[in-house]
KEKE-3310 file (N, C-alpha, C; in steps of 0.2 Angstrom, whole numbers, plus 5000, padded with zeros to 4 digits):
npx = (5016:5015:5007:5013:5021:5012:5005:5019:5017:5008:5011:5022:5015:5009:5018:5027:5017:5015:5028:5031:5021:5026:5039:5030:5027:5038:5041:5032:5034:5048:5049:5041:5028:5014:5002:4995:4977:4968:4956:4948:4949:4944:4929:4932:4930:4918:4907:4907:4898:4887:4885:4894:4907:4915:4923:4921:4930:4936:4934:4924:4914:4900:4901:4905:4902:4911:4923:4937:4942:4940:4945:4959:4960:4958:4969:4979:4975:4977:4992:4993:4987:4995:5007:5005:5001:5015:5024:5017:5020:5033:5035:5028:5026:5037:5046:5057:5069:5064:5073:5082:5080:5070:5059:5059:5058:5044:5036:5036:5031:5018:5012:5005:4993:4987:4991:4982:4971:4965:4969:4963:4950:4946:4947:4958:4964:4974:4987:4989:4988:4980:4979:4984:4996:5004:5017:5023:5016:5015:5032:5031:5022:5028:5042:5036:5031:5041:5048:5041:5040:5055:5054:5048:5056:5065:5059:5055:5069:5073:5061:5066:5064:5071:5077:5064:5061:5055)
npy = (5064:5050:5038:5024:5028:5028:5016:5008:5011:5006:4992:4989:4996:4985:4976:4980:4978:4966:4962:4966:4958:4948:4951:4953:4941:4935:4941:4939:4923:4922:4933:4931:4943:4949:4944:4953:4954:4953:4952:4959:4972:4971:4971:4980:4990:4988:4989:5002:5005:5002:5013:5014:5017:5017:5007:5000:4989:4982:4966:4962:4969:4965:4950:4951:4945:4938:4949:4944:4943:4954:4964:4960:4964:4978:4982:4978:4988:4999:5000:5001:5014:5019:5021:5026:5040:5042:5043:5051:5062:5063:5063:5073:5083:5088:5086:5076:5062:5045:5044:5031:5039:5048:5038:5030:5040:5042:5030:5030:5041:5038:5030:5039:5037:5025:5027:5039:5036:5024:5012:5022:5021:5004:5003:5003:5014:5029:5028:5015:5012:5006:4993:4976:4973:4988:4992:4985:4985:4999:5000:4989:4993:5004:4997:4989:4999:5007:4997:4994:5007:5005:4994:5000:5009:4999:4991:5000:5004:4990:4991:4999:5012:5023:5026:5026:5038:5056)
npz = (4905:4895:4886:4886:4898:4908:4906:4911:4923:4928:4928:4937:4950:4950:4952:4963:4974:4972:4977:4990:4996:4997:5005:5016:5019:5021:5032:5042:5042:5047:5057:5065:5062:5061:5049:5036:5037:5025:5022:5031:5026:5017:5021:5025:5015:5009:5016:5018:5009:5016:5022:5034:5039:5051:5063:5079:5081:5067:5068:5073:5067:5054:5043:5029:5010:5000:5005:5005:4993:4989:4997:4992:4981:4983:4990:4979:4969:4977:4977:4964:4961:4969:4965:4951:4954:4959:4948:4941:4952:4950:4936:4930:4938:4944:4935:4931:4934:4942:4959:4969:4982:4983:4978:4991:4999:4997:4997:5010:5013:5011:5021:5028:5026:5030:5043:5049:5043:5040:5049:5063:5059:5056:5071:5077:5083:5080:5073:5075:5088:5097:5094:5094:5094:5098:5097:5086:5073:5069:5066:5058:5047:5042:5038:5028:5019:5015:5008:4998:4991:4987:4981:4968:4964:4959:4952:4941:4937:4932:4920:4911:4910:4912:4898:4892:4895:4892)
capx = (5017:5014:5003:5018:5022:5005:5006:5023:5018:5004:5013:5027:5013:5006:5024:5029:5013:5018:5036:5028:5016:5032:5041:5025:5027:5043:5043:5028:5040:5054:5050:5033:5025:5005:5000:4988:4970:4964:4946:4945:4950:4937:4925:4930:4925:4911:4902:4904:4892:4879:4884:4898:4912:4923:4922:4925:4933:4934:4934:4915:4908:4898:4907:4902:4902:4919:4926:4943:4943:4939:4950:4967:4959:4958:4977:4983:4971:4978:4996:4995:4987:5001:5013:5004:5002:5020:5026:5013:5023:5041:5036:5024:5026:5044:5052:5063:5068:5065:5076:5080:5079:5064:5054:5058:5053:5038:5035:5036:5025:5011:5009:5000:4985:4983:4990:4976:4964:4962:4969:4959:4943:4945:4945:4964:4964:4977:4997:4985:4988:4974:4980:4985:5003:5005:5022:5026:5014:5019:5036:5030:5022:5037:5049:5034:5028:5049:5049:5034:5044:5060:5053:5044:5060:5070:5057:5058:5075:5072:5058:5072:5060:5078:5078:5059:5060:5054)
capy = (5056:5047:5033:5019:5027:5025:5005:5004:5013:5002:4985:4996:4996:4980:4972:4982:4978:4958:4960:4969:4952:4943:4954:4953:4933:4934:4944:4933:4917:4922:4935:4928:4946:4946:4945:4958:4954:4956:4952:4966:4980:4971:4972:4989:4994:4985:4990:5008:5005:5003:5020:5011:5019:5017:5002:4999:4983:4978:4958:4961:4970:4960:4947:4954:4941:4941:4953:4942:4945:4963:4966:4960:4969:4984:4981:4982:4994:5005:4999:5004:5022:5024:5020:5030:5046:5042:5045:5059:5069:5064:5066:5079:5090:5088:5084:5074:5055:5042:5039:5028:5044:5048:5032:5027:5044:5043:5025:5029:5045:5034:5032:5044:5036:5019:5028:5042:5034:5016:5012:5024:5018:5000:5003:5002:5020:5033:5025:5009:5013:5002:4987:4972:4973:4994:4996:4981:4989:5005:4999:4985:4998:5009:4995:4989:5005:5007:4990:4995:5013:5005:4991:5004:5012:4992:4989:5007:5002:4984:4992:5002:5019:5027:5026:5030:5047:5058)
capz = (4905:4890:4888:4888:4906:4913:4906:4914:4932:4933:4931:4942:4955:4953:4954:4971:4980:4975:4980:4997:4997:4998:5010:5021:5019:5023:5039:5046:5044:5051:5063:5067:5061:5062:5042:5036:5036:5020:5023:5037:5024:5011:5023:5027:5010:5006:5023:5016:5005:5020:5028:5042:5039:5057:5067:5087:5081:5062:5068:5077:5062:5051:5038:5020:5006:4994:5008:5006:4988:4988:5000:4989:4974:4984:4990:4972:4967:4979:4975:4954:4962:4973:4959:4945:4958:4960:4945:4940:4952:4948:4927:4927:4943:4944:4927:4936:4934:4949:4962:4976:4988:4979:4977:4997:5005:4993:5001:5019:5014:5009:5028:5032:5025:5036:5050:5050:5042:5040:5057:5066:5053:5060:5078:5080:5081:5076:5072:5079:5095:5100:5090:5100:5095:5096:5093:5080:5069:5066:5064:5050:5042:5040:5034:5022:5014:5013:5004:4991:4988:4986:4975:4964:4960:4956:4944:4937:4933:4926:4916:4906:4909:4909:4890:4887:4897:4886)
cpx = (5013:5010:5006:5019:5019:5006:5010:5023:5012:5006:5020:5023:5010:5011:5027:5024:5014:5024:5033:5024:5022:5035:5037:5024:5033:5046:5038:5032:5043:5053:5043:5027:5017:5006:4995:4981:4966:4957:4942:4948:4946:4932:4924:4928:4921:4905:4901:4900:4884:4879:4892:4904:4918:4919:4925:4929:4933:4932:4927:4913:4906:4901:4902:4904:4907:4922:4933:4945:4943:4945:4959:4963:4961:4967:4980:4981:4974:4987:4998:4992:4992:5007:5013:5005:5010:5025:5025:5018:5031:5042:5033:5026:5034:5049:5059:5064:5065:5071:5077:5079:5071:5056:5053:5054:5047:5034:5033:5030:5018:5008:5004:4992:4984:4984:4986:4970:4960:4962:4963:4952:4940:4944:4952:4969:4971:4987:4994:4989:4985:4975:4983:4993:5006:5010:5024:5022:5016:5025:5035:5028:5025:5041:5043:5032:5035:5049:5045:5037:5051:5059:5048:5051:5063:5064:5054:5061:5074:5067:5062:5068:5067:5078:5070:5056:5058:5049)
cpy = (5053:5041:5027:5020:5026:5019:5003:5006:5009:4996:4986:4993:4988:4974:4973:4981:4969:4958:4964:4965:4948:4944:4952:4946:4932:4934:4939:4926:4918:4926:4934:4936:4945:4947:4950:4952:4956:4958:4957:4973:4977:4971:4979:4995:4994:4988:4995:5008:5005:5011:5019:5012:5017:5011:5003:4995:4981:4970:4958:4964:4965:4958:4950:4946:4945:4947:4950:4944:4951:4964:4967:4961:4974:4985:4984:4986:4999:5006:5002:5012:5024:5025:5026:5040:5047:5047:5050:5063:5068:5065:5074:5086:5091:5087:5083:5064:5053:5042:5036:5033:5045:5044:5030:5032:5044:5036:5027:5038:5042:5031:5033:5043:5030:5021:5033:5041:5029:5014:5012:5020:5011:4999:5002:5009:5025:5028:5018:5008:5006:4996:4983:4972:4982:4996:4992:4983:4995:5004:4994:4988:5002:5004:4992:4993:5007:5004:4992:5002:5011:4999:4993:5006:5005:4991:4994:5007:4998:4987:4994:5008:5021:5029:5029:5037:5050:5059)
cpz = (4899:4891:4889:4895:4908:4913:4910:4923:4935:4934:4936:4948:4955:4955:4962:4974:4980:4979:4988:5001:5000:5005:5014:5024:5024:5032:5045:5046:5047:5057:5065:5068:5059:5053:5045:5036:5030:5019:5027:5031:5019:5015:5024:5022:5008:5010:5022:5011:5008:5024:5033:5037:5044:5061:5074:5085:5074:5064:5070:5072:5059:5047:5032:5016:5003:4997:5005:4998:4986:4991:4997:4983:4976:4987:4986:4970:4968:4977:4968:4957:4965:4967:4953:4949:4958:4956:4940:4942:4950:4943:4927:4931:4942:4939:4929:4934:4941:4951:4967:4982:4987:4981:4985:5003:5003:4998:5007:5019:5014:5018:5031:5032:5028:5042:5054:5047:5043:5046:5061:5064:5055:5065:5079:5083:5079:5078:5077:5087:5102:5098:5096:5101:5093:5094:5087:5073:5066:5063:5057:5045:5038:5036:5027:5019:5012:5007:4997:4988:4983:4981:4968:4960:4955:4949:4939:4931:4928:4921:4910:4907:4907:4903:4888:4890:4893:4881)
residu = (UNK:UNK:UNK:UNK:UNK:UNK:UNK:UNK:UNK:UNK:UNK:UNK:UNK:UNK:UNK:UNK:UNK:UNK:UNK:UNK:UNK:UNK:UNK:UNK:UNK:UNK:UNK:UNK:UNK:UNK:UNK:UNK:UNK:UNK:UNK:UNK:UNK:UNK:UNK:UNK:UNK:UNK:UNK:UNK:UNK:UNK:UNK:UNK:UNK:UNK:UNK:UNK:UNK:UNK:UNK:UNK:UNK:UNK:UNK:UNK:UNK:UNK:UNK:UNK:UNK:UNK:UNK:UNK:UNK:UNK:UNK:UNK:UNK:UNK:UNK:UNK:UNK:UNK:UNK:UNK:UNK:UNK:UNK:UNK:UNK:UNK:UNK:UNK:UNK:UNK:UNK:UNK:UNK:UNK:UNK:UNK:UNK:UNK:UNK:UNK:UNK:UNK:UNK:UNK:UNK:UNK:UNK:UNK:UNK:UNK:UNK:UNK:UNK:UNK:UNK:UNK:UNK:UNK:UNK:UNK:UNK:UNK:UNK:UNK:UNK:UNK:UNK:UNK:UNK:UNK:UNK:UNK:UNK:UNK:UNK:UNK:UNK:UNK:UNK:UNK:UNK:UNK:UNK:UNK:UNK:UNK:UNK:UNK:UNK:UNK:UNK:UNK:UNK:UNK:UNK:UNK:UNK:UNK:UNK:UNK:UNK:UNK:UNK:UNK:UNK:UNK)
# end
């Protein structure tokens, strides 16, 4: 991967976790979908800094300072990782272009980490089980880690990568 594709997999990823904002907006308007909590996953990181890793509850832990802020750094943060990981393994491992097959199973793989780690790590425990809305979560998870795959690939496209393959 050349140093043009890194620049373009990180505005790649920083582009798919906005169009995944949007989505995330969207679905709370119409289908009256719970919003994320950003401040409960900035909390969840800042607090490791004291030791406190898993919570019975993220909302009863202590409020952290700039948690809310953290929190939607740490979103994109993990967004331009998933993106650049992304396309590490379709240039490098696989010497392969993107595709939407590709980009969307990659999406809905990314998964596996809120729902055995972070979840659990809050107190909502595994595929948030424990969460107040147990099954609409998992499924918004799915169609948004979907939506973040399948908008990695679109603006793949729109970037013109096709052309600096190579």
């Amino acid at each position: 991967m050349s140093m043009i594709h890194v620049i373009i997999a990180i505005t790649i990823g920083l582009l798919a976790t906005a169009l995944l904002d949007v989505f995330s907006i969207l679905m709370a308007k119409y289908f009256g979908t719970p919003k994320t909590e950003w401040r409960f996953i900035g909390r969840w990181f800042l607090l490791m800094r004291k030791g406190q890793f898993t919570h019975g509850h993220i909302s009863k832990s202590e409020q952290v300072q700039g948690e809310l802020a953290f929190g939607w750094f740490m979103h994109y943060l993990i967004g331009v990782s998933w993106s650049l990981i992304y396309f590490f393994l379709t240039y490098v491992v696989r010497d392969a272009s993107p595709t939407l097959l590709s980009a969307s199973l990659f999406g809905v793989v990314t998964l596996v980490v809120p729902y055995l780690i972070l979840q659990p790590a809050l107190g909502h425990g595994f595929f948030a089980q424990k969460h107040p809305r147990p099954v609409a979560m998992p499924i918004l998870s799915f169609l948004s880690h979907l939506t973040f795959g399948q908008a990695m690939y679109l603006f793949y496209l729109l970037s013109g990568l096709l052309a600096l393959k190579g």
